[in-house]
Biotite code that builds the C-alpha atoms (Angstrom):
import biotite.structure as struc

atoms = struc.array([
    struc.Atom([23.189, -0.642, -8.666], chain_id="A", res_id=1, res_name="UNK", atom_name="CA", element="C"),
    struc.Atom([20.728, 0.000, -11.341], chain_id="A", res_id=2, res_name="UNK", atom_name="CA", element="C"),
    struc.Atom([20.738, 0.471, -15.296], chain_id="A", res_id=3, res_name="UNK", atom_name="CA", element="C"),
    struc.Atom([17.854, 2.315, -16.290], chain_id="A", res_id=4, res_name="UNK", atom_name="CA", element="C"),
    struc.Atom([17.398, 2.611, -20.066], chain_id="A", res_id=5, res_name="UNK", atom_name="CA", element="C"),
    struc.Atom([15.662, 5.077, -22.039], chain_id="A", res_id=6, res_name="UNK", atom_name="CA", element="C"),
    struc.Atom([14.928, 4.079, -25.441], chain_id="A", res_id=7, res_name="UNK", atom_name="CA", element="C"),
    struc.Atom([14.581, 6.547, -28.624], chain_id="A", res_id=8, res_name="UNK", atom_name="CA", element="C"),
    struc.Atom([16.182, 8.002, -31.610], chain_id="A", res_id=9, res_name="UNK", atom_name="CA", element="C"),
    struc.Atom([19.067, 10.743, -31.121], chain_id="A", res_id=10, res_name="UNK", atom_name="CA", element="C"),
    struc.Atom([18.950, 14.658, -32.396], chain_id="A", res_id=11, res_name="UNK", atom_name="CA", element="C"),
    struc.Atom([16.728, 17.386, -32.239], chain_id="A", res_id=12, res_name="UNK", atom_name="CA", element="C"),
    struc.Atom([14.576, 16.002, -35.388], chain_id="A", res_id=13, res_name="UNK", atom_name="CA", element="C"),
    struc.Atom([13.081, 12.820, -33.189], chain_id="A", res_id=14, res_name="UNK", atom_name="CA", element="C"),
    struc.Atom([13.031, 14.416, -29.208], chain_id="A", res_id=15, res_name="UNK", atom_name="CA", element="C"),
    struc.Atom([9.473, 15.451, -29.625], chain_id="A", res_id=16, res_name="UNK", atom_name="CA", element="C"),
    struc.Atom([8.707, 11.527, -31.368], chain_id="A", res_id=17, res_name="UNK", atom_name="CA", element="C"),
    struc.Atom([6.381, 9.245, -29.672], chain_id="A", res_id=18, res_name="UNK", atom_name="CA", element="C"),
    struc.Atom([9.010, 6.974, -30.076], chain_id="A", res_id=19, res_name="UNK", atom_name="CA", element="C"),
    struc.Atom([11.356, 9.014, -27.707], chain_id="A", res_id=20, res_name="UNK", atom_name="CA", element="C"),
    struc.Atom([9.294, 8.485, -24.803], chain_id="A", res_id=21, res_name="UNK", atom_name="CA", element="C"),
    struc.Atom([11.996, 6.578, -23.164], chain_id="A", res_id=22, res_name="UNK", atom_name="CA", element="C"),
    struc.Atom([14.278, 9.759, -23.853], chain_id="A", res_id=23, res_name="UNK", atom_name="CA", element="C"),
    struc.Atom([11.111, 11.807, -21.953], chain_id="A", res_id=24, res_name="UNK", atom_name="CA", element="C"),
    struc.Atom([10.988, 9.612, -19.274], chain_id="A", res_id=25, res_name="UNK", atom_name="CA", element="C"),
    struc.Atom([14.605, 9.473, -18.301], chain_id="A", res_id=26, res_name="UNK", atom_name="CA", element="C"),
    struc.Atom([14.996, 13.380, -18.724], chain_id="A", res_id=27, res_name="UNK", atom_name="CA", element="C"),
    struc.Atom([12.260, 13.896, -16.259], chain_id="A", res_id=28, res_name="UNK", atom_name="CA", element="C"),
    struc.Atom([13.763, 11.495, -13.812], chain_id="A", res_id=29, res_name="UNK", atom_name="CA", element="C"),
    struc.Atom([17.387, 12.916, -14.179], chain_id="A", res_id=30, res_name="UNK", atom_name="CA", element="C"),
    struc.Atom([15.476, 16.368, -13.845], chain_id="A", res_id=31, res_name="UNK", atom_name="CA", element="C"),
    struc.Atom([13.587, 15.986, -10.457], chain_id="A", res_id=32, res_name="UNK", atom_name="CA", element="C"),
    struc.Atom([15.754, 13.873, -8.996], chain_id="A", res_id=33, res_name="UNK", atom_name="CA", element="C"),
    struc.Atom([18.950, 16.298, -9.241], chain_id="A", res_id=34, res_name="UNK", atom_name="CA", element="C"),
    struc.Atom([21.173, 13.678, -10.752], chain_id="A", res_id=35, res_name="UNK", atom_name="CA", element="C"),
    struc.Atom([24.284, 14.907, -12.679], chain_id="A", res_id=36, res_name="UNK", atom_name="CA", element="C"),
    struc.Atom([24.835, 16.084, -16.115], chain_id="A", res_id=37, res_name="UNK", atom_name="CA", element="C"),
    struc.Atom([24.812, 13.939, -19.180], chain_id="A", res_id=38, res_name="UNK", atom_name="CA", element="C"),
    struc.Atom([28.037, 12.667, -20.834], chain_id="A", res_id=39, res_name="UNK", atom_name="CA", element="C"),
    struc.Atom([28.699, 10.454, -23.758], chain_id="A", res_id=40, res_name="UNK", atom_name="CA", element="C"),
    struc.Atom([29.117, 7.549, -22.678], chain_id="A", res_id=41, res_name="UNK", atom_name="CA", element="C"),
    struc.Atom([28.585, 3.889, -23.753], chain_id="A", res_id=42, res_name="UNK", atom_name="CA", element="C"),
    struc.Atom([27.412, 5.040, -27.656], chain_id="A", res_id=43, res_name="UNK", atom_name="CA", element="C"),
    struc.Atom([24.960, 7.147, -25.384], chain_id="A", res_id=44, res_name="UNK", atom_name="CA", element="C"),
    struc.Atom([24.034, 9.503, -23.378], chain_id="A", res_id=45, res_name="UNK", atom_name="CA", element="C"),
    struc.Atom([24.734, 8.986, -19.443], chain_id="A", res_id=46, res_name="UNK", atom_name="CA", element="C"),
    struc.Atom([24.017, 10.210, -15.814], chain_id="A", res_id=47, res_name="UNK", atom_name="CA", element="C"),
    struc.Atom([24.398, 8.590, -12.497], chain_id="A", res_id=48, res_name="UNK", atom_name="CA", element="C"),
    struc.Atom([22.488, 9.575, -8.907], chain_id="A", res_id=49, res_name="UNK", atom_name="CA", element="C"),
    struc.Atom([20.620, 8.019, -6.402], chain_id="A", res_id=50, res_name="UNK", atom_name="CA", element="C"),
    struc.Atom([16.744, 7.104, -6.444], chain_id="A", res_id=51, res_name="UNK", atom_name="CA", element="C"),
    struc.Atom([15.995, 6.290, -2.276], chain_id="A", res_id=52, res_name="UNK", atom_name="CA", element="C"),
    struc.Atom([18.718, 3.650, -1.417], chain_id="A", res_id=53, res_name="UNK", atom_name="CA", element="C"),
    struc.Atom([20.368, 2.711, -4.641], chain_id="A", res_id=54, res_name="UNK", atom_name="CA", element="C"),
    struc.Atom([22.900, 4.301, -6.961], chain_id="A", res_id=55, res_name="UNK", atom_name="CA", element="C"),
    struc.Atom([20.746, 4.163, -10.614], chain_id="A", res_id=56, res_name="UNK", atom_name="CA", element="C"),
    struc.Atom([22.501, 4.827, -13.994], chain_id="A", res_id=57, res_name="UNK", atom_name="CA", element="C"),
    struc.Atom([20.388, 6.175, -16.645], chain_id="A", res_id=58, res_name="UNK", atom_name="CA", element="C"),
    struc.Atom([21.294, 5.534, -20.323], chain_id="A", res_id=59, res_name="UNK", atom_name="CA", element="C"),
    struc.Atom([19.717, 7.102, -23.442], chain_id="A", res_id=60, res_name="UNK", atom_name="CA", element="C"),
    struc.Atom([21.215, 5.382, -26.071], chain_id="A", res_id=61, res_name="UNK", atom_name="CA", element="C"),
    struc.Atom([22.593, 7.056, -29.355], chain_id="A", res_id=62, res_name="UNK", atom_name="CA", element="C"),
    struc.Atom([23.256, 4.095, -31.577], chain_id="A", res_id=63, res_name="UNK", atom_name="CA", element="C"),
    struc.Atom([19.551, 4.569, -33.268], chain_id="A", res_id=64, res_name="UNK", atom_name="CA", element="C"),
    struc.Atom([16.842, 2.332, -31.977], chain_id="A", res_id=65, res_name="UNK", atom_name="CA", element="C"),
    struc.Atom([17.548, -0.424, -33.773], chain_id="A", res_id=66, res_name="UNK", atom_name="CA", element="C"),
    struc.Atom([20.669, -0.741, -32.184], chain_id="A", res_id=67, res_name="UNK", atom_name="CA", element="C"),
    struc.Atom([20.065, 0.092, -28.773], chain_id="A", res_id=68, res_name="UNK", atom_name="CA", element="C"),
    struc.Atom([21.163, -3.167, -27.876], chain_id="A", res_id=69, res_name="UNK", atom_name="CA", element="C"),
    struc.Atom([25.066, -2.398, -28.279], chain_id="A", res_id=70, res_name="UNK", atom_name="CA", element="C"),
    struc.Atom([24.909, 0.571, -25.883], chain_id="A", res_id=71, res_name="UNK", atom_name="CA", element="C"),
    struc.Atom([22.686, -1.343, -23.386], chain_id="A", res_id=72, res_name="UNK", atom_name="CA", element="C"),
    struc.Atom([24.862, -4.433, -23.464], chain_id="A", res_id=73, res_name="UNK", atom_name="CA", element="C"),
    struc.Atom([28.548, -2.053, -22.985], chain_id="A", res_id=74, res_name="UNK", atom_name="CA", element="C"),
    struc.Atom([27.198, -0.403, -20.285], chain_id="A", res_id=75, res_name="UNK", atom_name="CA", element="C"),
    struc.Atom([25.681, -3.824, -18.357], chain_id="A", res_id=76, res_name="UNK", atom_name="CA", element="C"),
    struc.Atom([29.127, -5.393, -18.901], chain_id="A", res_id=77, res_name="UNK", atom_name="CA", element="C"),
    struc.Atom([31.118, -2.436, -17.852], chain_id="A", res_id=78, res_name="UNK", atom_name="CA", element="C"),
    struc.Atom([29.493, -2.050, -14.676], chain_id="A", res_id=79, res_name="UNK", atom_name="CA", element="C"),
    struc.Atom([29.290, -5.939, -14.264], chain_id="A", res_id=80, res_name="UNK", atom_name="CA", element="C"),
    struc.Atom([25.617, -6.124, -14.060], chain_id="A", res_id=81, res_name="UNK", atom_name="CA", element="C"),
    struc.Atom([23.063, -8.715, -14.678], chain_id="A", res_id=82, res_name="UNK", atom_name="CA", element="C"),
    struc.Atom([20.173, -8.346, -16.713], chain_id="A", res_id=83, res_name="UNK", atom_name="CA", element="C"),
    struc.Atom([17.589, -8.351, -13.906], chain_id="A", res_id=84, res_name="UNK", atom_name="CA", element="C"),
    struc.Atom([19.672, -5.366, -13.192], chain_id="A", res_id=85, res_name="UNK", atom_name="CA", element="C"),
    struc.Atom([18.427, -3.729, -16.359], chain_id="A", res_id=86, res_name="UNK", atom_name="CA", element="C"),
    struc.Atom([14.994, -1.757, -16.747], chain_id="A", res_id=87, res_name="UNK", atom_name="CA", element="C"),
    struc.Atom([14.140, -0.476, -19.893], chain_id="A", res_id=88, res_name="UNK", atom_name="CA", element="C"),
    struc.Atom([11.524, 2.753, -20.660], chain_id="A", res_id=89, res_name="UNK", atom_name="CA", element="C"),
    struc.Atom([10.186, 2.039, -24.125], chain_id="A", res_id=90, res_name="UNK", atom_name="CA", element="C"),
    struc.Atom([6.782, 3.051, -25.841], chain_id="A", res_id=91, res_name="UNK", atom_name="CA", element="C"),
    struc.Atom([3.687, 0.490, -26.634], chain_id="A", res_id=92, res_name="UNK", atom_name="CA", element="C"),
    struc.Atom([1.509, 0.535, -28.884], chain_id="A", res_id=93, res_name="UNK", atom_name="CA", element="C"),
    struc.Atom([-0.830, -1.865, -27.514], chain_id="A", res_id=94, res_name="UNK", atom_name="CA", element="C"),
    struc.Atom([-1.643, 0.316, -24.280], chain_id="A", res_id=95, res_name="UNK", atom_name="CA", element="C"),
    struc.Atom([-3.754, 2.964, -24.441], chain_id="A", res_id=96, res_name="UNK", atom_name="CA", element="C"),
    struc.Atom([-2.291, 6.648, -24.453], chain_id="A", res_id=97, res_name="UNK", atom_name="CA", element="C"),
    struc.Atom([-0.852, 7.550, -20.832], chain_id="A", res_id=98, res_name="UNK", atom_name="CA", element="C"),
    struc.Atom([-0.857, 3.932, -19.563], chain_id="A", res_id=99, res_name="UNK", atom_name="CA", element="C"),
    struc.Atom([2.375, 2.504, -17.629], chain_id="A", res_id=100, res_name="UNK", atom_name="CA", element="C"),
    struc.Atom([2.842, -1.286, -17.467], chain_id="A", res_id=101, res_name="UNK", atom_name="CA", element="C"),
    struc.Atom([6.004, -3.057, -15.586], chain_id="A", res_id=102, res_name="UNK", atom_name="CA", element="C"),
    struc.Atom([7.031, -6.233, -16.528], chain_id="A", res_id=103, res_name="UNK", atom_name="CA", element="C"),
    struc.Atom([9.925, -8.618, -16.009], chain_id="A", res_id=104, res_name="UNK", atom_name="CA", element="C"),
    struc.Atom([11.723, -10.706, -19.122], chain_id="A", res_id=105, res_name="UNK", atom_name="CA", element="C"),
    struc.Atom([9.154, -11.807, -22.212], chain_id="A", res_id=106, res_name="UNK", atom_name="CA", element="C"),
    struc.Atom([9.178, -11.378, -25.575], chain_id="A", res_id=107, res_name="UNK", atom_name="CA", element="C"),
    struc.Atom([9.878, -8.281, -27.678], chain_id="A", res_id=108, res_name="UNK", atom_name="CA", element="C"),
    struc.Atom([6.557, -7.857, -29.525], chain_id="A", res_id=109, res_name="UNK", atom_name="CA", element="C"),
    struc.Atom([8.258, -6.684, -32.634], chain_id="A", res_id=110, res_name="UNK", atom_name="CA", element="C"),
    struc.Atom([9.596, -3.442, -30.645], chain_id="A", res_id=111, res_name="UNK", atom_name="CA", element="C"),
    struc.Atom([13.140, -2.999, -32.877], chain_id="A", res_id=112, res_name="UNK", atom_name="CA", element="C"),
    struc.Atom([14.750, -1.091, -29.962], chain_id="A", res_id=113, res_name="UNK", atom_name="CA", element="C"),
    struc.Atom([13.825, -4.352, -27.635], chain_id="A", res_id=114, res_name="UNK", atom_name="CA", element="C"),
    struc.Atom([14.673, -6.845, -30.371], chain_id="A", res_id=115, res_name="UNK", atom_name="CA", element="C"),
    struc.Atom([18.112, -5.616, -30.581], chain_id="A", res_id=116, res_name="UNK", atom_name="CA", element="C"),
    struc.Atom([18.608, -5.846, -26.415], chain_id="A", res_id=117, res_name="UNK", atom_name="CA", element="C"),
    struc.Atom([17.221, -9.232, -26.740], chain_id="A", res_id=118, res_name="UNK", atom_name="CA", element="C"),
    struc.Atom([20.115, -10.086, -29.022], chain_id="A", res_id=119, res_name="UNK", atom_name="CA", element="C"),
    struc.Atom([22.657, -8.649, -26.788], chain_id="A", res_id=120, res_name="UNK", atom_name="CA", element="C"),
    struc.Atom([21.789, -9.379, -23.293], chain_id="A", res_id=121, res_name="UNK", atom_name="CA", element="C"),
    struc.Atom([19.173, -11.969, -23.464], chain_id="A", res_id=122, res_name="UNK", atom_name="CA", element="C"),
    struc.Atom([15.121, -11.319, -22.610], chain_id="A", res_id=123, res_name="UNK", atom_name="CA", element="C"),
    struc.Atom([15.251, -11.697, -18.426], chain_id="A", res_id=124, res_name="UNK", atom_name="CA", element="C"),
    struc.Atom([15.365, -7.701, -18.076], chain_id="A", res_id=125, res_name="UNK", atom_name="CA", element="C"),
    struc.Atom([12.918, -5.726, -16.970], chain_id="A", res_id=126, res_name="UNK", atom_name="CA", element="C"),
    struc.Atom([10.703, -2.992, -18.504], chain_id="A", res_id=127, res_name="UNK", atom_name="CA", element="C"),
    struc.Atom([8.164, -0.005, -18.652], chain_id="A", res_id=128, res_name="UNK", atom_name="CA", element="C"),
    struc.Atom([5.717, -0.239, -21.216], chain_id="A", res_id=129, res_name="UNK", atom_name="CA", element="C"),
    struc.Atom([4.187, 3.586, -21.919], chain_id="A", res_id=130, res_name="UNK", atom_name="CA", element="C"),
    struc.Atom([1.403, 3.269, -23.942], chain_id="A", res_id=131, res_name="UNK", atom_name="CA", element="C"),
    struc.Atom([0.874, 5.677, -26.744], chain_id="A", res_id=132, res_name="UNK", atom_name="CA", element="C"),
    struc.Atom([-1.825, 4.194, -28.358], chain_id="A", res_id=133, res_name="UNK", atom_name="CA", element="C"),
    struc.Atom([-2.015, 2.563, -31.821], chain_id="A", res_id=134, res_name="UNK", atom_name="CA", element="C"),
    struc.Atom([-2.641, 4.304, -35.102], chain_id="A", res_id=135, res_name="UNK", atom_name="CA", element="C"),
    struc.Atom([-5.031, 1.134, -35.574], chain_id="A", res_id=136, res_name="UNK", atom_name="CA", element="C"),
    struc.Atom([-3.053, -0.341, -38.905], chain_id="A", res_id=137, res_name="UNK", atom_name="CA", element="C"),
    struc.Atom([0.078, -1.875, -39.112], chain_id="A", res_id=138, res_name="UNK", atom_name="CA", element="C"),
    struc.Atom([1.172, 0.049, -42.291], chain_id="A", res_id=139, res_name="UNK", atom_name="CA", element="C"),
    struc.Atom([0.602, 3.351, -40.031], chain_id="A", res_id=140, res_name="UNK", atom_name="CA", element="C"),
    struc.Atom([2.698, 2.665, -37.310], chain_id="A", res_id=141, res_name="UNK", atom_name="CA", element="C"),
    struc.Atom([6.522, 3.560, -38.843], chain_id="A", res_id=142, res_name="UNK", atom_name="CA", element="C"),
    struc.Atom([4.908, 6.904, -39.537], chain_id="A", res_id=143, res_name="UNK", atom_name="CA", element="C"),
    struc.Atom([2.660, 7.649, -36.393], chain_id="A", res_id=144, res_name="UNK", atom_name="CA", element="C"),
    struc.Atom([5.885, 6.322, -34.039], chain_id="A", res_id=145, res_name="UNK", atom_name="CA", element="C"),
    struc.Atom([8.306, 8.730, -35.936], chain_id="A", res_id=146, res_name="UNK", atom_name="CA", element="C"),
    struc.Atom([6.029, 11.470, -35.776], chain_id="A", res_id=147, res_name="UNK", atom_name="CA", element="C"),
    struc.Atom([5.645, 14.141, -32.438], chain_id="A", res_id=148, res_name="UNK", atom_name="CA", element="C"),
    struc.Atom([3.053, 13.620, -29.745], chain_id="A", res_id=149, res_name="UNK", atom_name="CA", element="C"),
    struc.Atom([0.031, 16.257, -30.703], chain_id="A", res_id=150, res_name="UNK", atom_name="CA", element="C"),
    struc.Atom([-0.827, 19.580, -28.356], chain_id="A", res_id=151, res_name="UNK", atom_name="CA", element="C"),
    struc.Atom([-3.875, 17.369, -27.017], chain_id="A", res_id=152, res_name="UNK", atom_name="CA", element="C"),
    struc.Atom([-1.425, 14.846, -25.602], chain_id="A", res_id=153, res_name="UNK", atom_name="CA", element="C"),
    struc.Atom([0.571, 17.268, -23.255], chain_id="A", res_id=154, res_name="UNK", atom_name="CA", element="C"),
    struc.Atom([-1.694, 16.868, -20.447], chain_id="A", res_id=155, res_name="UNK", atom_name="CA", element="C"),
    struc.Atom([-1.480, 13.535, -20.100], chain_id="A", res_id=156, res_name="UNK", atom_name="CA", element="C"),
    struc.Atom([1.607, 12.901, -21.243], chain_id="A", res_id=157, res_name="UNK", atom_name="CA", element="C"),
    struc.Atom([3.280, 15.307, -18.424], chain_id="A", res_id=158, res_name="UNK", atom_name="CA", element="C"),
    struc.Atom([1.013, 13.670, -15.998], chain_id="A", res_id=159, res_name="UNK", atom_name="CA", element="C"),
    struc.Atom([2.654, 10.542, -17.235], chain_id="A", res_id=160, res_name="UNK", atom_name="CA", element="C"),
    struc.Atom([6.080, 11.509, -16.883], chain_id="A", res_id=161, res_name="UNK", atom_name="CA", element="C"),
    struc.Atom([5.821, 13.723, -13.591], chain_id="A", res_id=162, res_name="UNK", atom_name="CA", element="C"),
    struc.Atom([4.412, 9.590, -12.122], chain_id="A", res_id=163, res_name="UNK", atom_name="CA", element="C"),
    struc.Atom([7.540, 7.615, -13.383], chain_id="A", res_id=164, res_name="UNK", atom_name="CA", element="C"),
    struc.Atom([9.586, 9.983, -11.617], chain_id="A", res_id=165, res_name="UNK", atom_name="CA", element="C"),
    struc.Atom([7.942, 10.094, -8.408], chain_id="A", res_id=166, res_name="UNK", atom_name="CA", element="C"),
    struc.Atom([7.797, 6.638, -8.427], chain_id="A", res_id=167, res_name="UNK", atom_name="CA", element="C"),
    struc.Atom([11.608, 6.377, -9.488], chain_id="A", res_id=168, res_name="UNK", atom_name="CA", element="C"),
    struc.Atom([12.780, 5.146, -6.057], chain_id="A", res_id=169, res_name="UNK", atom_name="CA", element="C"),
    struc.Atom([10.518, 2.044, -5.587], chain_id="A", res_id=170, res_name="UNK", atom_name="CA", element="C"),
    struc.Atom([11.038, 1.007, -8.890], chain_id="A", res_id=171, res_name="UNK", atom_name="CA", element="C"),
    struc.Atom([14.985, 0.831, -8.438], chain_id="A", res_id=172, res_name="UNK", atom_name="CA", element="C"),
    struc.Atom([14.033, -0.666, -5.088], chain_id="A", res_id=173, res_name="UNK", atom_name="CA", element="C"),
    struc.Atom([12.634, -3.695, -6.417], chain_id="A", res_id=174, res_name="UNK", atom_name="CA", element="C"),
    struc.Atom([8.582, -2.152, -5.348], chain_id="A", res_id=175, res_name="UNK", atom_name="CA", element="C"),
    struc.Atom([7.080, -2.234, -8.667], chain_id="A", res_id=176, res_name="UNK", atom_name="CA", element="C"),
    struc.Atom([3.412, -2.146, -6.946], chain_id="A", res_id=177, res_name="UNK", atom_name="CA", element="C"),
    struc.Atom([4.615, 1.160, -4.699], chain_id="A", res_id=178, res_name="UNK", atom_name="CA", element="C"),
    struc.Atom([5.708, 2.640, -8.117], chain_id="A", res_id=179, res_name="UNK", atom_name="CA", element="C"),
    struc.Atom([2.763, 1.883, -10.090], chain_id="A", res_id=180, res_name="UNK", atom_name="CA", element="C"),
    struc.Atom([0.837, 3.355, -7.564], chain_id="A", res_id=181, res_name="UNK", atom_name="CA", element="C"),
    struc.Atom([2.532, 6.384, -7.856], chain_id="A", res_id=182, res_name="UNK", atom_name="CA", element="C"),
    struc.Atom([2.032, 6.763, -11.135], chain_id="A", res_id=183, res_name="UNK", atom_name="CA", element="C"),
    struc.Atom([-1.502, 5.897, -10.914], chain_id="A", res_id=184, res_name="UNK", atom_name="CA", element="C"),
    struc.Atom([-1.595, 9.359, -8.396], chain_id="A", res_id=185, res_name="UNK", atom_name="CA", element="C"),
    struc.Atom([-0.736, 11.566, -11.950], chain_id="A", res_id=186, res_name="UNK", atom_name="CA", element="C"),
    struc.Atom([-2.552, 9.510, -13.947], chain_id="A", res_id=187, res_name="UNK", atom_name="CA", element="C"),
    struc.Atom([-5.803, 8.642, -12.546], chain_id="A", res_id=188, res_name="UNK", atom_name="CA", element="C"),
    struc.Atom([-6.000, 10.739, -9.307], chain_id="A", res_id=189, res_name="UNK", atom_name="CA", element="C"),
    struc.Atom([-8.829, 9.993, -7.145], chain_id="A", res_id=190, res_name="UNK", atom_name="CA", element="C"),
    struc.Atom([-11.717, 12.092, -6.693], chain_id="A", res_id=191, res_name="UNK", atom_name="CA", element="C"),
    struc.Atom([-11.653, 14.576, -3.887], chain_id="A", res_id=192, res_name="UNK", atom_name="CA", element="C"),
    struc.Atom([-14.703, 14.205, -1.298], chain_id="A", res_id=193, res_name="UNK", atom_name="CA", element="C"),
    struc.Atom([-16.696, 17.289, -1.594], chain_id="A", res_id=194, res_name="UNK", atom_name="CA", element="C"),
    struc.Atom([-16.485, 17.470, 2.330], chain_id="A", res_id=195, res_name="UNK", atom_name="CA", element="C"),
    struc.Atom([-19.766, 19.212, 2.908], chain_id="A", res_id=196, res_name="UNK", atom_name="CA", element="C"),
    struc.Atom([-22.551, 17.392, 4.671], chain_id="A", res_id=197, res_name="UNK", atom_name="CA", element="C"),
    struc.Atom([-26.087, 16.989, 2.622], chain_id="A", res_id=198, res_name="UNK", atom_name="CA", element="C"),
    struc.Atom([-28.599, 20.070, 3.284], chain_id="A", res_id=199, res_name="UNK", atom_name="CA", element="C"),
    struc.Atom([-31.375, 18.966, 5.408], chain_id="A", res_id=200, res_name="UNK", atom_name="CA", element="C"),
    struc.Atom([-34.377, 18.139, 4.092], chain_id="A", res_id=201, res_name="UNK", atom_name="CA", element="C"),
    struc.Atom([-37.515, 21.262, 4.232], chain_id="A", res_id=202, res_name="UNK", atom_name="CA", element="C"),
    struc.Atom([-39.914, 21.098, 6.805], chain_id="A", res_id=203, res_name="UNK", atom_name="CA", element="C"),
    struc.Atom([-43.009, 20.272, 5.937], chain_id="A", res_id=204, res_name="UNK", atom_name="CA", element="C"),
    struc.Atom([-45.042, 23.422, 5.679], chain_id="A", res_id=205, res_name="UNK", atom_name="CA", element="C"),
    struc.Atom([-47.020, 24.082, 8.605], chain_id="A", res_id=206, res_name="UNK", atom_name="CA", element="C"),
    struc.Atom([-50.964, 23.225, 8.439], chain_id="A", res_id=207, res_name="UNK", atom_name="CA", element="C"),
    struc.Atom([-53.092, 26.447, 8.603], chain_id="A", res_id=208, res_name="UNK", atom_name="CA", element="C"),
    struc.Atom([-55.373, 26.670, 12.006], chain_id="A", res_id=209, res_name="UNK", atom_name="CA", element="C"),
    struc.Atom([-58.936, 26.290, 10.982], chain_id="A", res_id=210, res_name="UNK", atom_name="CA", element="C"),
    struc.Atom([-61.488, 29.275, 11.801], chain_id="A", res_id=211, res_name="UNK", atom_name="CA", element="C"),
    struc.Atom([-63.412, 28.748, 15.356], chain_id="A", res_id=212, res_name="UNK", atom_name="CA", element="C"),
    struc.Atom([-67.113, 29.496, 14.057], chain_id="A", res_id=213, res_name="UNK", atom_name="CA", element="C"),
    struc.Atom([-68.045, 29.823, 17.233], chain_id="A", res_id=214, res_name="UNK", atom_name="CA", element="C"),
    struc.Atom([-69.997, 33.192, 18.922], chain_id="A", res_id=215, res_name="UNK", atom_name="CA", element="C"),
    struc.Atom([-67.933, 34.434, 21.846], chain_id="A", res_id=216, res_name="UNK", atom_name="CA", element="C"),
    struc.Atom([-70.976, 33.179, 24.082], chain_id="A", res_id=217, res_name="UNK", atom_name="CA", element="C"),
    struc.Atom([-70.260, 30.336, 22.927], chain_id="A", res_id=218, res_name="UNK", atom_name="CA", element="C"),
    struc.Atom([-67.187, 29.676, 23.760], chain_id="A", res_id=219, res_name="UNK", atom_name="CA", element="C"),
    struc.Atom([-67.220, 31.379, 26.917], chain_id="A", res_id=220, res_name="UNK", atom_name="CA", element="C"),
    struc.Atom([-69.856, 28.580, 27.716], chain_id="A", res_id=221, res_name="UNK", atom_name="CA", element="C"),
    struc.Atom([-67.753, 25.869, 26.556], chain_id="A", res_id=222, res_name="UNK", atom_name="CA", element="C"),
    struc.Atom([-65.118, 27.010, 28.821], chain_id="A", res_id=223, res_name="UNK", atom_name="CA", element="C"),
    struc.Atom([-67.342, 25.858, 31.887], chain_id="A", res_id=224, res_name="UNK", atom_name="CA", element="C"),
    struc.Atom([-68.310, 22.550, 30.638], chain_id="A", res_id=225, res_name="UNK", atom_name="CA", element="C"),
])
């Protein structure tokens, strides 16, 4: 069994935040991958299916982000799972806009929502880092986070989304290289061959015959040589 954690801030004022891309993320996953409805559950928001072999529980906490750690660490302990057990969607603002990064254990980078699962289950779980760019000064950041993805970002962002879920079941499978290259197939989909072979090239244009000058006697005569 899996817990996959979505991290972001509760109510109808934050859902469209940057910062709730770990909300997004688990929505679209729920979504596509016909898992049941959400309850409240663990000081959050919970649904349980299957992504290919194994049973996954997804958990949006509700405690705030700077709490997330109290729902993450109930629900772990309830179910009697490790840590390694535990993957964690969050937003990064050191990756560029519609970028997807997995790593296992590390530091918290000063993410509050990761700080606070540090303090409750330790720093060997695993995570998703979705980039959403950096406002490119530190005193920006509280208000760019808190603040709703623009109309340019919906492209990429659903591209973004519609990858984590397809890759879903290799990431609860342990495949973290199958499931980053499935989101690499919304993200940065290769080029399609054109499939038509190059025109030949022109012929070169035909020389034109040069005049005979000669009488018809002439030739005639030549023909008997």
């Amino acid at each position: 069994m899996k817990l996959f954690v979505g991290l972001g801030n509760p109510g109808a004022k934050y859902a469209g935040n940057r910062h709730n891309i770990g909300f997004m993320a688990l929505d679209r996953i729920a979504k596509d991958h016909d898992f049941g409805p959400w309850r409240a559950r663990f000081q959050g928001q919970v649904t349980e299916g299957r992504l290919g072999r194994e049973k996954v529980i997804l958990l949006k906490p509700e405690t705030f982000m700077n709490l997330s750690g109290q729902s993450v660490g109930e629900a772990m302990r309830y179910h009697k799972l490790t840590p390694e057990d535990v993957i964690v969607f969050h937003d990064e603002l050191d990756l560029a806009p519609g970028k997807a990064r997995v790593k296992q254990g590390g530091g918290h980078a000063g993410h509050n929502g990761l700080r606070s699962i540090h303090q409750h289950i330790g720093d060997s779980y695993g995570r998703v880092r979705l980039g959403i760019g950096h406002p490119g000064h530190k005193d920006r950041v509280a208000p760019y986070v808190l603040s709703d993805f623009a109309k340019a970002d919906a492209d990429w962002l659903d591209d973004l989304l519609r990858g984590l879920s397809d890759g879903a079941p290799a990431l609860a499978d342990g495949d973290s290289g199958r499931f980053m290259n499935a989101v690499a197939l919304r993200t940065a989909p290769p080029r399609a061959s054109s499939g038509t072979a190059p025109e030949p090239p022109e012929p070169a244009p035909a020389k034109p015959a040069t005049e005979d000058a000669r009488s018809p006697l002439q030739r005639l005569a030549d023909r008997f040589r």
